[in-house]
C-alpha positions in Angstrom: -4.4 10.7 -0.9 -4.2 7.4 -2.7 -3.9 4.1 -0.6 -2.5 0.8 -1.6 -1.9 -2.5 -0.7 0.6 -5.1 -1.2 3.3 -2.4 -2.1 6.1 -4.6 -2.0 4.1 -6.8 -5.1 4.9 -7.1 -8.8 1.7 -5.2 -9.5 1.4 -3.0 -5.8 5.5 -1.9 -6.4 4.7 -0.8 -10.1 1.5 1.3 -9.1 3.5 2.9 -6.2 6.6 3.9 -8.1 4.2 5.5 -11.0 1.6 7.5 -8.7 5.2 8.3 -6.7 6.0 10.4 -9.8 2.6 12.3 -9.5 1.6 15.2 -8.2 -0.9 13.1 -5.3 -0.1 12.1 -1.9 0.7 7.9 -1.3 0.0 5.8 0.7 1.1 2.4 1.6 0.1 -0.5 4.1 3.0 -3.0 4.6 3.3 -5.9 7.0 7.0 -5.3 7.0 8.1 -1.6 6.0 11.8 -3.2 5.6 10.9 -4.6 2.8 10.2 -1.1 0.9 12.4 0.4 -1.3 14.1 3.8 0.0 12.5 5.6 -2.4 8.9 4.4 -1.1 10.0 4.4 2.1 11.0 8.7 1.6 8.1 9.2 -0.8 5.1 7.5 0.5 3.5 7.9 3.7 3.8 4.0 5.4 0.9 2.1 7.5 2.7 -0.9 8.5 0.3 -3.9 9.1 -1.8 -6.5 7.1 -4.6 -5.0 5.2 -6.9 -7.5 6.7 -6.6 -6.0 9.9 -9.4 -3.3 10.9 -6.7 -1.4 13.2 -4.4 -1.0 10.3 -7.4 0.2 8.6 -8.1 2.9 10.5 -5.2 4.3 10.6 -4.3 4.1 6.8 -7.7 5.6 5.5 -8.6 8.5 6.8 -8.1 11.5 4.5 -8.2 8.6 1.5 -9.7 10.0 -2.2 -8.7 6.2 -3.7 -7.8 2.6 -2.1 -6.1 0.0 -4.7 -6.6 -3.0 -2.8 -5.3 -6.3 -4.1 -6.0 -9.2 -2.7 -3.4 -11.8 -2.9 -4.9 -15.3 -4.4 -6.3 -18.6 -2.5 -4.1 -21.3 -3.4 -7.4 -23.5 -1.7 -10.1 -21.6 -4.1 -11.8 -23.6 -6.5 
């Protein structure tokens, strides 16, 4: 099982359509699943939630061999 984040993303939405076409299990956390395409919606095996929450967490990574996490950027970093 391979998690990731911010599936809906330039970069998340690439990943997930390639690993998709693999032979491995996917899974995806999603604040709103709506915002999927069908095919990831069908394919991929949906937490919805933020990422940053430790109850969405929980229930996406149990059973997980890999976790692509991407965190978006700080517009207030320095």
């Amino acid at each position: 099982m391979i998690v990731i984040t911010t599936p809906t993303g330039q970069i998340g939405s690439q990943l997930v359509a390639r690993l998709l076409d693999g032979k491995d299990p996917v899974r995806v956390i999603v604040r709103d699943a709506t915002r999927l395409d069908a095919d990831v919606r069908e394919g991929a095996e949906v937490v919805e939630g933020s990422h940053d929450d430790p109850t969405v967490l929980d229930q996406a990574l149990p059973g997980a061999e890999a976790l692509f996490w991407l965190v978006p950027p700080n517009p207030h970093a320095s």
